[in-house]
DOKOLRO-217546 format. One record per residue: residue number from 1; residue in three letters; chain; x, y, z of N, C-alpha, C in turn. Coordinates in pm, 1 decimal, decimal comma. Layout:
<atoms>
<NUM "ALA" "A" <X Y Z> <X Y Z> <X Y Z>> ...
</atoms>
This chain:
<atoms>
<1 "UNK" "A" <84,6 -118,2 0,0> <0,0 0,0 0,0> <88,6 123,8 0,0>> <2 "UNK" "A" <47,8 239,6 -91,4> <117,3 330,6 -95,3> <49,8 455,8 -34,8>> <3 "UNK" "A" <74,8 517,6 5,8> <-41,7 618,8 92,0> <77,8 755,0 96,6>> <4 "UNK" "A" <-2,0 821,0 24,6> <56,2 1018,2 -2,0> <-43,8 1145,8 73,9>> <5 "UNK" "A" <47,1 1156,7 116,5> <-40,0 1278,2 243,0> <-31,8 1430,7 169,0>> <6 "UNK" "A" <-46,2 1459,4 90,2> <-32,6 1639,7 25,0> <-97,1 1743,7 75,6>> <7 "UNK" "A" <-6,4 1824,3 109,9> <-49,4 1860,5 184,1> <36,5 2057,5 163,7>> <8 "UNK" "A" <-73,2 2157,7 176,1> <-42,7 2300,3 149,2> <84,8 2399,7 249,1>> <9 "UNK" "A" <162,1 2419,0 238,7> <223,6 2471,8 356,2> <347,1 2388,1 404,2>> <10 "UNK" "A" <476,6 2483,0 455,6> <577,4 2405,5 495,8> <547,2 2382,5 655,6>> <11 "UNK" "A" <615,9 2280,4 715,1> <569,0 2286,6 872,5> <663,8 2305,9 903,9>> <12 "UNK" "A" <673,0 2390,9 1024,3> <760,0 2500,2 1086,8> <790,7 2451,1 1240,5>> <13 "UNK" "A" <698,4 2372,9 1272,8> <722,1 2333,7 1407,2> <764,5 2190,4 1420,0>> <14 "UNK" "A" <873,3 2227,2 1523,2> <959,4 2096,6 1543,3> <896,3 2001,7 1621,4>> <15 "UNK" "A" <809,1 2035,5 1718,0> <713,0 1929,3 1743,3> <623,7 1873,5 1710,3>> <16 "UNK" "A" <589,7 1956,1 1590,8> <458,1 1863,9 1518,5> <568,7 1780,1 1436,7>> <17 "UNK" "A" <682,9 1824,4 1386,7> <795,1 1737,3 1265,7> <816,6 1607,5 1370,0>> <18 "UNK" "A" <825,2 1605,0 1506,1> <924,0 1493,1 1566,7> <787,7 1414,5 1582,9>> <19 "UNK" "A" <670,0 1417,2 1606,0> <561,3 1369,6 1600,5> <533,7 1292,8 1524,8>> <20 "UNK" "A" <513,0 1356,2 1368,3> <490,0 1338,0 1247,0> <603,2 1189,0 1219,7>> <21 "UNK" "A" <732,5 1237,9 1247,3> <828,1 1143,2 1209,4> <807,3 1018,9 1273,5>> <22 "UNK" "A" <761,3 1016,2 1430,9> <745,4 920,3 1457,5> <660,3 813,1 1452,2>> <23 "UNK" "A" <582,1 876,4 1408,4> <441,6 759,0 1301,8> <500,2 723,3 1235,6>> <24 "UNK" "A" <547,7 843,2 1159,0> <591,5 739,2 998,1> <667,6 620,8 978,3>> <25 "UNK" "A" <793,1 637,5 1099,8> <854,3 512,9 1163,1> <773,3 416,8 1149,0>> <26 "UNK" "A" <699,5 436,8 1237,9> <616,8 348,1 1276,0> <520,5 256,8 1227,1>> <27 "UNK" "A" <502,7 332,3 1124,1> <428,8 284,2 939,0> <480,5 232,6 862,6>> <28 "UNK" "A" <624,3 285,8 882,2> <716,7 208,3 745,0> <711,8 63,2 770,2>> <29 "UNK" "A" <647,6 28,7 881,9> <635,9 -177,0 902,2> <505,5 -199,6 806,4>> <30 "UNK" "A" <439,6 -133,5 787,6> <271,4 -181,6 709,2> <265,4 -98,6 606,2>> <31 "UNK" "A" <330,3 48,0 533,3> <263,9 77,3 436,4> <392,6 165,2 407,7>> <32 "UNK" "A" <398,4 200,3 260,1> <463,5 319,7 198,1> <451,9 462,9 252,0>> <33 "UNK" "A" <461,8 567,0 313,6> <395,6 646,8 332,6> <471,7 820,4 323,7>> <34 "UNK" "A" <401,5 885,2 234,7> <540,6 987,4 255,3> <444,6 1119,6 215,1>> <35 "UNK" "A" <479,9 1229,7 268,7> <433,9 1328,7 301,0> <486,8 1484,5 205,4>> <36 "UNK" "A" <391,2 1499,5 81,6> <391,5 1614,4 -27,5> <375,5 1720,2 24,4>> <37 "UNK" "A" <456,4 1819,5 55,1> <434,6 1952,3 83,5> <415,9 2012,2 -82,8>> <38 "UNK" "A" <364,3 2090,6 -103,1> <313,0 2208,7 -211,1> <283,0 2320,2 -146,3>> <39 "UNK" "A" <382,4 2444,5 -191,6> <343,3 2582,1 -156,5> <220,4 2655,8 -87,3>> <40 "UNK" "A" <232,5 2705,5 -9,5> <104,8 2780,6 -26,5> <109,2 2905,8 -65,1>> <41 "UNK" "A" <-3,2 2913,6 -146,0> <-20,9 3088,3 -205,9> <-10,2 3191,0 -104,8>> <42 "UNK" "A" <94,4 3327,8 -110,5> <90,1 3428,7 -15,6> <-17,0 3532,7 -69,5>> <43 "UNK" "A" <-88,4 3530,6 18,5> <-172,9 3639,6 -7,8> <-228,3 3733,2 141,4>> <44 "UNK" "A" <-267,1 3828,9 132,0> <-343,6 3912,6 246,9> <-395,5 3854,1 303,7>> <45 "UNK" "A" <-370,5 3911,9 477,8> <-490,4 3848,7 552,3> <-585,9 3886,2 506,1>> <46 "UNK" "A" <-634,2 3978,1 474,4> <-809,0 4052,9 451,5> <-837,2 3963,7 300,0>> <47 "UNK" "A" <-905,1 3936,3 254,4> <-933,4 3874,4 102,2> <-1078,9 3898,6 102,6>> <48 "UNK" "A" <-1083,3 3963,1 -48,1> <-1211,2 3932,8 -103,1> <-1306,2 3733,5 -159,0>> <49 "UNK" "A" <-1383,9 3738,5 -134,1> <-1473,9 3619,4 -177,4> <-1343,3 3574,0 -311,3>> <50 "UNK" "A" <-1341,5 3666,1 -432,8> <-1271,3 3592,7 -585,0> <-1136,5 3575,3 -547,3>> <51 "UNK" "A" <-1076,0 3658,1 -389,9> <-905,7 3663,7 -412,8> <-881,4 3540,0 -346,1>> <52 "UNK" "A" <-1000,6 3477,2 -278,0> <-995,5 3374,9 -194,4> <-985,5 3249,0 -274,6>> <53 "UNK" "A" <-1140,5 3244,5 -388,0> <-1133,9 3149,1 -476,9> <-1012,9 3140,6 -550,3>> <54 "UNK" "A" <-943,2 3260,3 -608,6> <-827,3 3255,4 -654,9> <-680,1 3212,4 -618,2>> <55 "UNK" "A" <-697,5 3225,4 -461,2> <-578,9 3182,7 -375,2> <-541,9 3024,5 -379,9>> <56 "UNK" "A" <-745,1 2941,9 -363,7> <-751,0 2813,2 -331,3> <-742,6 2735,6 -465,6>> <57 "UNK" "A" <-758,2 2797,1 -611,8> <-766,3 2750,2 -722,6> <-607,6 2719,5 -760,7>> <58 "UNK" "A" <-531,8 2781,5 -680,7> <-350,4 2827,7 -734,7> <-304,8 2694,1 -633,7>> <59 "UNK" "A" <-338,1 2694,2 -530,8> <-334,3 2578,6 -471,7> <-348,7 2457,8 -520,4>> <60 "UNK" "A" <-443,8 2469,5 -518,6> <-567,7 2334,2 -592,2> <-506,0 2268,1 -711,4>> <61 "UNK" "A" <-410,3 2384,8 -779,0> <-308,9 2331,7 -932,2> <-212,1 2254,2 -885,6>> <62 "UNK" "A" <-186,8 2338,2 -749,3> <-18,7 2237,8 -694,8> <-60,9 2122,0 -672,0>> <63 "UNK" "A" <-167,5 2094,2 -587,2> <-211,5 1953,4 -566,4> <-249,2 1872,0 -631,3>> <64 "UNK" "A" <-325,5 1867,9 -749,6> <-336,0 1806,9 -893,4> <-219,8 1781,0 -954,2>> <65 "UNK" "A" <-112,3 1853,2 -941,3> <39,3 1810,1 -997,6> <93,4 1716,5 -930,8>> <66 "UNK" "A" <64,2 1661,4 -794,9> <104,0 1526,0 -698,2> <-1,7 1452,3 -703,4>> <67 "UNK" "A" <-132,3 1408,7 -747,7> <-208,3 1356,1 -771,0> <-196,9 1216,8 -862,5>> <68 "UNK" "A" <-165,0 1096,5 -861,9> <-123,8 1001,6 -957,9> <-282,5 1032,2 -1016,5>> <69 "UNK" "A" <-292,9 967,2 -1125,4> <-426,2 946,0 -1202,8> <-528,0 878,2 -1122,8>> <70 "UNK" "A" <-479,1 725,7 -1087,0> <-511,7 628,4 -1068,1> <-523,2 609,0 -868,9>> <71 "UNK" "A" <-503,6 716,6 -825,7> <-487,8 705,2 -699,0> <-632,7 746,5 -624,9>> <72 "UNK" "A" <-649,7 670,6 -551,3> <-760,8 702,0 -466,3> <-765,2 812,4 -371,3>> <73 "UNK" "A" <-822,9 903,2 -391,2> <-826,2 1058,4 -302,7> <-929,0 1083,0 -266,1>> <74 "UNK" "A" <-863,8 1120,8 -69,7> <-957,5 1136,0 13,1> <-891,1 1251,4 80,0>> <75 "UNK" "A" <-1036,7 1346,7 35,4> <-1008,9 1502,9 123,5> <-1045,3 1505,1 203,6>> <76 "UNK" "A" <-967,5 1608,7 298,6> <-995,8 1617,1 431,5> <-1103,3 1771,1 457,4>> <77 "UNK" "A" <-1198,5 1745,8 503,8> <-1264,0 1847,1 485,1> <-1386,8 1857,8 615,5>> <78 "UNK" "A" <-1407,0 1979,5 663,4> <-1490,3 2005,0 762,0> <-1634,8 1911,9 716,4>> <79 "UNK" "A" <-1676,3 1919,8 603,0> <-1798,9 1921,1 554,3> <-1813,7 1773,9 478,7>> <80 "UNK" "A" <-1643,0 1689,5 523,9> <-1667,7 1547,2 521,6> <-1750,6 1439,9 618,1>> <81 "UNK" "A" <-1768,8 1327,8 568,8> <-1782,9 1213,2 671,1> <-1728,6 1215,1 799,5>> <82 "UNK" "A" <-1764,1 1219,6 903,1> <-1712,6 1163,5 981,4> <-1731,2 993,7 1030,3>> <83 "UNK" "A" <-1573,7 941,5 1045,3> <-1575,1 813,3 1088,4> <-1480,2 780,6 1220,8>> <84 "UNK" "A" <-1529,8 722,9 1287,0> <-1406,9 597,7 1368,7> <-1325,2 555,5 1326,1>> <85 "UNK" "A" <-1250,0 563,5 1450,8> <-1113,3 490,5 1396,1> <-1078,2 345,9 1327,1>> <86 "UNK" "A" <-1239,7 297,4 1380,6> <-1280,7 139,2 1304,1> <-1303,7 151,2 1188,9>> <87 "UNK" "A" <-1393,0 282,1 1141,1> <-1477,8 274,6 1019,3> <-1334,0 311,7 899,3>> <88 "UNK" "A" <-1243,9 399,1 937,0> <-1128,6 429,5 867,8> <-1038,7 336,6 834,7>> <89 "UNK" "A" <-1027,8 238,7 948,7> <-915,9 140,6 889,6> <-992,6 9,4 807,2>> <90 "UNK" "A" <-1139,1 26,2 833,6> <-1233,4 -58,0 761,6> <-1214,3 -50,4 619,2>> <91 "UNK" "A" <-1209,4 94,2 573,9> <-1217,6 185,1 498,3> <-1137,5 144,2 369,8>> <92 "UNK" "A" <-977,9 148,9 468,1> <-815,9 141,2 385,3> <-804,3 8,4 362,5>> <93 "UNK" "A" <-855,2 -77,4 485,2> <-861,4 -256,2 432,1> <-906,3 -275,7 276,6>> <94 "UNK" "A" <-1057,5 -183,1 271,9> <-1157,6 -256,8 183,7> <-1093,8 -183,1 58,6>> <95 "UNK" "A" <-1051,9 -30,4 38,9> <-933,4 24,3 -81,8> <-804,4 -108,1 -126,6>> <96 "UNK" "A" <-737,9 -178,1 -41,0> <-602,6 -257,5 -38,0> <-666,5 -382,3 -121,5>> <97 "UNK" "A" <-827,8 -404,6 -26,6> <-860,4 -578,1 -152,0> <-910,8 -533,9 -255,8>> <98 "UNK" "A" <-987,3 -428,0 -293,6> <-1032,7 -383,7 -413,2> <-954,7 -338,8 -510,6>> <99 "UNK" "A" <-775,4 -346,4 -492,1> <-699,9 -296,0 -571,6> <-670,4 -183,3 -597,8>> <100 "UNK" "A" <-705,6 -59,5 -479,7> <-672,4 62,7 -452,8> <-531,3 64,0 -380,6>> <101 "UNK" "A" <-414,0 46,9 -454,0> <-314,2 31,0 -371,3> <-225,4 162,4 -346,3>> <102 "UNK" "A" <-290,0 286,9 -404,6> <-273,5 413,1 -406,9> <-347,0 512,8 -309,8>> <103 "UNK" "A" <-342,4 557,3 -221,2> <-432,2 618,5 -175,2> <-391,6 768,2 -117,6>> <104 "UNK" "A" <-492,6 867,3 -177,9> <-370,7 1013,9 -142,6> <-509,6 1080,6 -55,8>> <105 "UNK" "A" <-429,9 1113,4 41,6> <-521,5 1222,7 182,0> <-451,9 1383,2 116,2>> <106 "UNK" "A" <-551,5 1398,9 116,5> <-546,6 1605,7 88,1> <-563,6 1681,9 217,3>> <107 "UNK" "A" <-489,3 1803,2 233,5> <-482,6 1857,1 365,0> <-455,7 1974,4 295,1>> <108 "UNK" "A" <-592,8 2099,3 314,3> <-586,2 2191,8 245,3> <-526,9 2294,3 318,2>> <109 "UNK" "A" <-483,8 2385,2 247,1> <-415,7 2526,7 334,2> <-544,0 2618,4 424,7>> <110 "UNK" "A" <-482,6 2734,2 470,2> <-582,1 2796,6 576,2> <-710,2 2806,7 496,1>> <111 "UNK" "A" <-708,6 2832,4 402,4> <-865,7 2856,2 370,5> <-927,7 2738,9 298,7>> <112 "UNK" "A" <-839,0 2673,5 322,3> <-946,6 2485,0 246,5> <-914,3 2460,1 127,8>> <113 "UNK" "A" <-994,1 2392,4 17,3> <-935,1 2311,9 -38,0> <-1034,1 2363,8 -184,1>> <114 "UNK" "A" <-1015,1 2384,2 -284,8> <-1060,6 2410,2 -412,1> <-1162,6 2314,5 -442,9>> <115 "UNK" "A" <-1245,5 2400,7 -497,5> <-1373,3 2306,0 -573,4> <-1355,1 2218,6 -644,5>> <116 "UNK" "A" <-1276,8 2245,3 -728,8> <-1179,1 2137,2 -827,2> <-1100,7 1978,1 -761,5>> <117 "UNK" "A" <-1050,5 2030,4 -677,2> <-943,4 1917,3 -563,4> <-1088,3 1851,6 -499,0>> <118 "UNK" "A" <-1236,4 1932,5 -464,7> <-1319,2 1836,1 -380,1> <-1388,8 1725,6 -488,0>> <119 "UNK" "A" <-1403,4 1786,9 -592,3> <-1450,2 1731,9 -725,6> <-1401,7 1605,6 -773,7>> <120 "UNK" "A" <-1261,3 1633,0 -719,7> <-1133,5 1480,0 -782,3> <-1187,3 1395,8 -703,9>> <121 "UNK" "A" <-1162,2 1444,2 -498,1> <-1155,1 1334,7 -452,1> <-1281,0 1250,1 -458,2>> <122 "UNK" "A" <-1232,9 1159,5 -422,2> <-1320,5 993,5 -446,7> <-1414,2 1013,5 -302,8>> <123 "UNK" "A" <-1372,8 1044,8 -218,2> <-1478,4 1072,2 -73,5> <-1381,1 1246,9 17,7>> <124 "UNK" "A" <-1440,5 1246,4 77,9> <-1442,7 1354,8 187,9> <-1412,2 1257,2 349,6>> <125 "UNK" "A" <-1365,0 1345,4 433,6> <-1342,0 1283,6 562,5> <-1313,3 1393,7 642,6>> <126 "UNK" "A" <-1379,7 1412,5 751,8> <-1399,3 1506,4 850,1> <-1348,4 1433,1 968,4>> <127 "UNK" "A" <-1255,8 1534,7 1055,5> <-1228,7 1457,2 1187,1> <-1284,2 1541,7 1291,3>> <128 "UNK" "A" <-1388,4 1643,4 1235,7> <-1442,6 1719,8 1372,3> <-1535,2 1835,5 1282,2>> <129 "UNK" "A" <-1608,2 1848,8 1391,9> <-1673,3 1984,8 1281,9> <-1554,5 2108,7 1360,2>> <130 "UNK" "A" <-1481,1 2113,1 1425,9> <-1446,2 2228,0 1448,4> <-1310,4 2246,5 1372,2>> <131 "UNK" "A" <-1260,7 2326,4 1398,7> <-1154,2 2380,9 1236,8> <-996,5 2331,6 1351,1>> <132 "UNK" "A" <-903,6 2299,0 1245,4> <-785,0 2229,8 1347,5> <-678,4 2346,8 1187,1>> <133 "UNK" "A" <-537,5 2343,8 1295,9> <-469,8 2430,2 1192,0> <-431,5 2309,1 1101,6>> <134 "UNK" "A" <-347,2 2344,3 1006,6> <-348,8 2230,0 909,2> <-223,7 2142,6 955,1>> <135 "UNK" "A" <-130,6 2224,3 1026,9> <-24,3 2161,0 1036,4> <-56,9 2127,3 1124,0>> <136 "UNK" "A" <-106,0 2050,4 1224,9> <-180,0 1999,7 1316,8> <-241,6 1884,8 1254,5>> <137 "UNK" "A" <-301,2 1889,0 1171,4> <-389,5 1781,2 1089,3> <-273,2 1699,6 1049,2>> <138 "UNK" "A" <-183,6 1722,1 1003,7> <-68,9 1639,4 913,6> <-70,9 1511,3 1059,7>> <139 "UNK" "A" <-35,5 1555,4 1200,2> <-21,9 1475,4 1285,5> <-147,0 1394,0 1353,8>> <140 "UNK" "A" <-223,5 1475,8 1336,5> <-371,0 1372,2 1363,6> <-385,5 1259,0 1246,5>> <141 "UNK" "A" <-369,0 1325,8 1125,8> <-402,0 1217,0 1044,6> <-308,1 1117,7 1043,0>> <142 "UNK" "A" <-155,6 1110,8 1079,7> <-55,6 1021,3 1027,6> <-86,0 928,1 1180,8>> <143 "UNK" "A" <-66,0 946,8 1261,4> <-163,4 905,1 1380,5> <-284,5 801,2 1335,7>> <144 "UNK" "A" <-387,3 872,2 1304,4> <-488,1 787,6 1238,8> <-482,0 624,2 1164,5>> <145 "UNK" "A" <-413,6 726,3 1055,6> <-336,2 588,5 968,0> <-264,3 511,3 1039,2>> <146 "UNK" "A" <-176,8 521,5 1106,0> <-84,8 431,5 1196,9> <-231,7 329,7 1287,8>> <147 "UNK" "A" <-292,4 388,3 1343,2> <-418,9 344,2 1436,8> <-436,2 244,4 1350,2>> <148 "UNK" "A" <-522,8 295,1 1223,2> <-540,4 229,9 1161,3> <-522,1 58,7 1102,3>> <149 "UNK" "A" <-390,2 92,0 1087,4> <-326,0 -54,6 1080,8> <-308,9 -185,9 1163,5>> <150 "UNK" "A" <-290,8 -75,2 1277,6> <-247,8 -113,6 1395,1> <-448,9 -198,8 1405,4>> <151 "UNK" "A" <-537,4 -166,8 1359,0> <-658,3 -227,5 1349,4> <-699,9 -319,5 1275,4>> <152 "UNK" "A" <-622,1 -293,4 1162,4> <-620,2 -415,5 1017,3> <-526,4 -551,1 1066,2>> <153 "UNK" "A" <-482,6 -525,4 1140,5> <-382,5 -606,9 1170,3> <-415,5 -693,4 1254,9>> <154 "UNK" "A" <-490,2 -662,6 1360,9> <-550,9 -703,8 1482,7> <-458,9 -691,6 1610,3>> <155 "UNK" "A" <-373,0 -597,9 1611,7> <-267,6 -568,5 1658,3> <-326,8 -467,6 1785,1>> <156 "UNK" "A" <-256,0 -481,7 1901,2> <-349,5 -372,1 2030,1> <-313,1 -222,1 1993,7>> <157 "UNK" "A" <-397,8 -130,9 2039,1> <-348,5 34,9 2005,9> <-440,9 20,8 2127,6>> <158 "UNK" "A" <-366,4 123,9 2217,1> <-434,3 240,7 2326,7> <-582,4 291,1 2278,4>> <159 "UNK" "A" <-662,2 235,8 2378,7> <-854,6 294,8 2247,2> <-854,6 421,9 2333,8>> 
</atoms>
């Protein structure tokens, strides 16, 4: 299984990086897993409605450029599904036998994720209705995935 995390923005903090790293460790026993940074657009705090669409559309190009064709994409989005940590690794099992051996998580910059990028992905996935920074998300989700396995596997994780 190959699993691509893309994601808007460089991360700046060394504790979300030593975090982050240590999942991935921790993953490299069950899955491929490696983590696409793509720019984020500088623009004003203040934005109009079009400078906004325009910010997330410039984005939305970078992320389509790490996008395999053939890869299964799941955005991360307020206004996704929410699932368990059961229903998620249920999820990545049932992608792995169906021959989804690609699977890319989107993690949009501060203002979310382009109409275009929600359009691609194959589902949506919400881990809260309340808003988390993004670089924050990189570590909840790699977390997740690790859980995850750690569930496919039948292997114990801390519930």
């Amino acid at each position: 299984m190959n699993i691509s995390i893309i994601t808007v923005g460089k991360l700046k903090e060394k504790y979300l990086k030593q975090g982050i790293d240590e999942y991935l460790k921790r993953l490299s026993a069950y899955a491929k897993v490696e983590i696409i940074e793509v720019p984020d657009e500088k623009a004003p705090e203040v934005l109009s409605e079009n400078e906004m669409l325009q910010v997330k559309a410039k984005e939305g190009d970078r992320i389509f450029s790490k996008i395999h064709p053939d890869a299964h994409v799941i955005a991360l989005a307020i206004e996704g599904k929410m699932k368990t940590s059961e229903e998620l690794a249920e999820r990545i099992d049932n992608l792995a036998t169906y021959g989804k051996s690609k699977i890319v998580f989107v993690i949009g910059g501060s203002l979310g994720l382009s109409e275009d990028v929600m359009k691609r992905a194959d589902e949506s996935l919400s881990f809260s209705k309340m808003t988390f920074p993004h670089q924050l998300m990189r570590l909840i989700l790699v977390e997740q995935v690790y859980r995850a396995f750690r569930i496919i596997k039948g292997e114990p994780y801390h519930k």
